[in-house]
C-alpha positions as CSV (number, residue, x, y, z in Angstrom):
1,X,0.0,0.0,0.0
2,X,1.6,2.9,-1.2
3,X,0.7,6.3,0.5
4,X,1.0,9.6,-0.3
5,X,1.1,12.7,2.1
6,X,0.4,15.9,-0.8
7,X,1.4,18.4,1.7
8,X,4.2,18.5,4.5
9,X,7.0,20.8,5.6
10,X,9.6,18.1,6.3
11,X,12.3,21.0,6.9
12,X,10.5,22.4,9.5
13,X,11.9,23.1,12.7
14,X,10.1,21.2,14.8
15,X,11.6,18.4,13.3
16,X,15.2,19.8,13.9
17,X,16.1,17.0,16.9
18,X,14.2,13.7,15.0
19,X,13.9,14.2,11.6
20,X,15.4,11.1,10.5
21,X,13.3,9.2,12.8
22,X,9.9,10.6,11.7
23,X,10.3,10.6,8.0
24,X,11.9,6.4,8.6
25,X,8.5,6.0,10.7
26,X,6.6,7.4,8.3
27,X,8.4,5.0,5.4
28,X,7.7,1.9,7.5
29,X,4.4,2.6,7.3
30,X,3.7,2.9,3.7
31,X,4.1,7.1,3.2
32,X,6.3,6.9,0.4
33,X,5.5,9.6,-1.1
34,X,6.3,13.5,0.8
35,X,5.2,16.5,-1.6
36,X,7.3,19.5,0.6
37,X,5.2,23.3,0.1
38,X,7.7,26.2,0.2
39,X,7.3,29.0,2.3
40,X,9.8,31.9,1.9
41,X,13.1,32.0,0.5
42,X,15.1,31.1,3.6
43,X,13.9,27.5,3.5
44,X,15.4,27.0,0.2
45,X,18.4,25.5,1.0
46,X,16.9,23.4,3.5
47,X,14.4,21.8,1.5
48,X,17.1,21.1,-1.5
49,X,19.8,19.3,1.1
50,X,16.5,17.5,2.4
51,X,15.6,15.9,-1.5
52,X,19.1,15.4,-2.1
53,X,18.8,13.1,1.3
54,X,15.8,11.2,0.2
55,X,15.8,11.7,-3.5
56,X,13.0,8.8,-4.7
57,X,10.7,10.2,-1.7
58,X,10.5,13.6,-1.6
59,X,9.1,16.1,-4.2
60,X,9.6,19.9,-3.7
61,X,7.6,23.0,-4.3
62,X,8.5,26.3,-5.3
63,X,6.4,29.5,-4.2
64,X,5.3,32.2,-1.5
65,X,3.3,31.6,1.3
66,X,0.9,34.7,2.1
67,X,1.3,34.9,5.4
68,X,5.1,35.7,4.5
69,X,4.1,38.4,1.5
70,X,5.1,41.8,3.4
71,X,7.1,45.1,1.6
72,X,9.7,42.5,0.0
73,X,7.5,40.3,-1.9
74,X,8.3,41.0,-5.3
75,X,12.3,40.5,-4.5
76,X,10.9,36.9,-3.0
77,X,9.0,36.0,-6.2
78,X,11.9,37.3,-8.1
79,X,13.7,34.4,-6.0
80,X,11.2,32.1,-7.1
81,X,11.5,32.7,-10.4
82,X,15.0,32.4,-10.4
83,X,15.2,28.5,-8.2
84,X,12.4,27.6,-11.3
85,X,15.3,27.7,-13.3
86,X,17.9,26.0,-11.4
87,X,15.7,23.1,-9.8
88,X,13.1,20.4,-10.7
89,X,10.1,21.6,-8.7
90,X,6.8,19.7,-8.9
91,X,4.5,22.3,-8.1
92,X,4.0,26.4,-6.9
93,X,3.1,26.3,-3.8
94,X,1.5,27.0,-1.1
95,X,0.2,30.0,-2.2
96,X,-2.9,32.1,-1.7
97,X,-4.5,34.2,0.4
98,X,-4.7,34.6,4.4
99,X,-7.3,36.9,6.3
100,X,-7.3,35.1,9.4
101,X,-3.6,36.7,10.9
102,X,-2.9,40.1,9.3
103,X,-4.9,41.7,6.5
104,X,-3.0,44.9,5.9
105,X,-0.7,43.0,2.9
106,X,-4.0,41.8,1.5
107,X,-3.4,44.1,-1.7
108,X,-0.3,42.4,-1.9
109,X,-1.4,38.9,-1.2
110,X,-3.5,39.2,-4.0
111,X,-0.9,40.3,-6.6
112,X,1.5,37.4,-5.2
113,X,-1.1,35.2,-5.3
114,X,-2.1,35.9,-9.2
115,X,1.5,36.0,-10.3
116,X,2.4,32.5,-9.1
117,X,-0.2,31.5,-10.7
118,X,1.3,32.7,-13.8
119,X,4.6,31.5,-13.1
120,X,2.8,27.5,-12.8
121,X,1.0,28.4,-16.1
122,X,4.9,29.1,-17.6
123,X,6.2,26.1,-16.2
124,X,2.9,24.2,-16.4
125,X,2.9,23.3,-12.9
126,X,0.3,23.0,-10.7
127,X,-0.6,25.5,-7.8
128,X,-1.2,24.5,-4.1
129,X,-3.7,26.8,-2.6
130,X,-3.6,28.0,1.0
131,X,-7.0,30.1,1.6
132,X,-7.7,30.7,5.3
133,X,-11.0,33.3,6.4
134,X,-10.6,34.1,2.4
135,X,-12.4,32.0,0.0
136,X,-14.2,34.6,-1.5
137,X,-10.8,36.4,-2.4
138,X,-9.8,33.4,-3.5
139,X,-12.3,32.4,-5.5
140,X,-12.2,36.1,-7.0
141,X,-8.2,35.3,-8.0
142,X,-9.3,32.1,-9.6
143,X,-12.3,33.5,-11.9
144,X,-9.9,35.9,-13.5
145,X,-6.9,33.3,-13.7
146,X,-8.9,29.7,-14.7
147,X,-8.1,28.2,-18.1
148,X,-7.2,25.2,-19.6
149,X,-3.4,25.0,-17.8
150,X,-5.2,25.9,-14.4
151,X,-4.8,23.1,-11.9
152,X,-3.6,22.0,-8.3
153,X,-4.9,21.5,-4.9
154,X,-7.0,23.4,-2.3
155,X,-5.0,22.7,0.5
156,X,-6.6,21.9,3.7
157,X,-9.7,22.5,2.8
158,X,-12.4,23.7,5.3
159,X,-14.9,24.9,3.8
160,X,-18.7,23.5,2.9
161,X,-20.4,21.8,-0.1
162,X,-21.2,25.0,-2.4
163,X,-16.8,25.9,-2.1
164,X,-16.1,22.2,-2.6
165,X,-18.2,22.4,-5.9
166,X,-16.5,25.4,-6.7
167,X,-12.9,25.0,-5.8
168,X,-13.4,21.4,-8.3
169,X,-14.7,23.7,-10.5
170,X,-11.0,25.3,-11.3
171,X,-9.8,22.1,-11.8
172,X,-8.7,21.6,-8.4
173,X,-8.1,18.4,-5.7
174,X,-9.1,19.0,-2.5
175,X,-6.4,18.6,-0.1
176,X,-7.7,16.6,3.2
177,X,-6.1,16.8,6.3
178,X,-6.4,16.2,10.2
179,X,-9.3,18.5,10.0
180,X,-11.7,15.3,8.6
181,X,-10.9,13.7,12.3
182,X,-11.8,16.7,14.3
183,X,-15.4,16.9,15.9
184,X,-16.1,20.7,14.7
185,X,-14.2,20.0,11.3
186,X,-17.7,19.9,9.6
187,X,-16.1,18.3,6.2
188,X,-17.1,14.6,7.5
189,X,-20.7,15.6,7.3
190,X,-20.4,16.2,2.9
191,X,-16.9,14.7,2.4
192,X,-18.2,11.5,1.0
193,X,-20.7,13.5,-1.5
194,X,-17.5,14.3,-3.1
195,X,-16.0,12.0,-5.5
196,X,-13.1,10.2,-4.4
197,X,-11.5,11.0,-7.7
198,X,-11.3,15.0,-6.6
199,X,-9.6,14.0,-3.0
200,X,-6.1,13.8,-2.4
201,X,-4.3,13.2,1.3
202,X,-2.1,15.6,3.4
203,X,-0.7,16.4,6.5
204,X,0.7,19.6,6.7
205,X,2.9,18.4,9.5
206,X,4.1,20.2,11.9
207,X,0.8,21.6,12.1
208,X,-3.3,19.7,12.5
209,X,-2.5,16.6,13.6
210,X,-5.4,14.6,13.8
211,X,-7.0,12.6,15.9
212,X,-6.3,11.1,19.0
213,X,-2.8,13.8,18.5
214,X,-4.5,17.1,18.0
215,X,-3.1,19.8,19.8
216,X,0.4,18.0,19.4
217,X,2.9,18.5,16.8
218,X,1.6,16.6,13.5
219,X,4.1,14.2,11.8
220,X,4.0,12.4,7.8
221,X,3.2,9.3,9.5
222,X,0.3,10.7,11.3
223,X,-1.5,11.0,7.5
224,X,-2.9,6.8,8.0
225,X,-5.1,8.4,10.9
226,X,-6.8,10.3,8.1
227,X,-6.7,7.9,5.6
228,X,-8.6,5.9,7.7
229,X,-10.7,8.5,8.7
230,X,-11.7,9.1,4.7
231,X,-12.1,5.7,4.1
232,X,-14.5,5.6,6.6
233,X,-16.6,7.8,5.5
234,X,-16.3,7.1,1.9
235,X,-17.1,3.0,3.2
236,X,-14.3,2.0,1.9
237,X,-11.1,-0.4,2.2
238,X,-8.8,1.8,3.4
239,X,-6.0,0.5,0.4
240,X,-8.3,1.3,-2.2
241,X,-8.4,5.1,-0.8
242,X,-4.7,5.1,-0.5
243,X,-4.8,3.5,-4.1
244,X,-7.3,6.2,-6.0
245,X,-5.7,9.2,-3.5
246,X,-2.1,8.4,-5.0
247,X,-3.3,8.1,-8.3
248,X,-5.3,11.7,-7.9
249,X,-1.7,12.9,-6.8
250,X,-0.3,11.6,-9.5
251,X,-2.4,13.4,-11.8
252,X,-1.7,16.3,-10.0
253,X,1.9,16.4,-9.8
254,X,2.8,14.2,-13.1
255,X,5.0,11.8,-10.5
């Protein structure tokens, strides 16, 4: 059974003092497959020494995150654009929009936000969305964007029915995550009205681990706690949703 985690920050530093020992836990168990979301340009080099350490397992991303677009976010994209050209990257991401910390880059956001979407178009990549207290924003980013090359992932995705439809509707996965496990997640109660074929699986490790280790720091391995989780709901063998969920990465990612 070969699983795939879509979304993880490996190089994190939470996983400064066991690294090793999480991503080799996360191996035994079948997660084989670690797609690694950028944030800002001082995790570069991290995430590149990190692939070079585990090169048939981990897949990197290139992008900005928004809650790091402040005054120097063009000079960041400019380093985005630049690593594009050096580096094999399977993906711009995660990018988007964030309402929920600090709103007064929002103008910004958006600009960042539209031109890595260009960027994947160039390099026909696809994106990794990160929208948090901003679908709407989102959504208005991805009406004037969507095309034939538009495609990705709607990274931990939160929201109800109506956005599921509509994220889809851009040619988009949606990314599930601890959130499916939680008690006030609210996805379980539509998840399975969603066709399997449009879900992929995630962790974002460090952060929303699931169930019965919420609250504590989330790890690649942790991802079979919501693959279970989805194949419940879905009334499923749990091998077959790690089967179709790796193939809907695949499609994704071209890997």
């Amino acid at each position: 059974m070969i699983i795939t985690d879509t979304h993880t920050h490996l190089y994190s530093e939470a996983f400064d003092e066991d690294r090793d020992r999480m991503i080799q836990t996360a191996l035994d168990l079948g997660v084989t497959r670690f797609f690694v979301p950028s944030i800002d340009s001082t995790y570069t080099d991290r995430m590149v020494q990190l692939e070079e350490k585990y090169p048939e397992n981990i897949f990197l991303m290139a992008g900005l995150h928004p809650t790091h677009v402040k005054e120097n976010f063009e000079a960041e994209l400019e380093h985005v654009e630049r690593i594009l050209k050096e580096h094999r990257y399977y993906a711009i991401g995660e990018i988007g929009i964030d309402l929920y910390w600090d709103k007064s880059f929002f103008k910004e956001q958006q600009k960042a936000f539209s031109k890595q979407i260009n960027l994947a178009k160039e390099h026909r990549l696809p994106i990794i969305i990160h929208c948090r207290d901003a679908f709407d924003a989102v959504f208005e980013v991805l009406e004037q964007e969507k095309d034939e090359d538009l495609k990705g992932i709607f990274h931990c995705f939160t929201g109800n029915l109506e956005q599921a439809h509509r994220a889809l509707s851009y040619n988009m996965k949606l990314g599930i995550g601890g959130v499916v496990t939680f008690k006030n997640g609210k996805i379980d109660s539509f998840l399975s009205q969603i066709d399997l074929k449009h879900i992929v699986l995630e962790t974002d490790a460090p952060y929303l681990a699931p169930v019965p280790y919420r609250g504590k720091r989330n790890e690649s391995a942790y991802v079979l706690n919501v693959l279970k989780k989805v194949a419940e709901l879905y009334a499923l063998d749990e091998r077959e949703v790690a089967r179709v969920t790796t193939e809907n990465s695949k499609e994704v990612f071209g890997v």
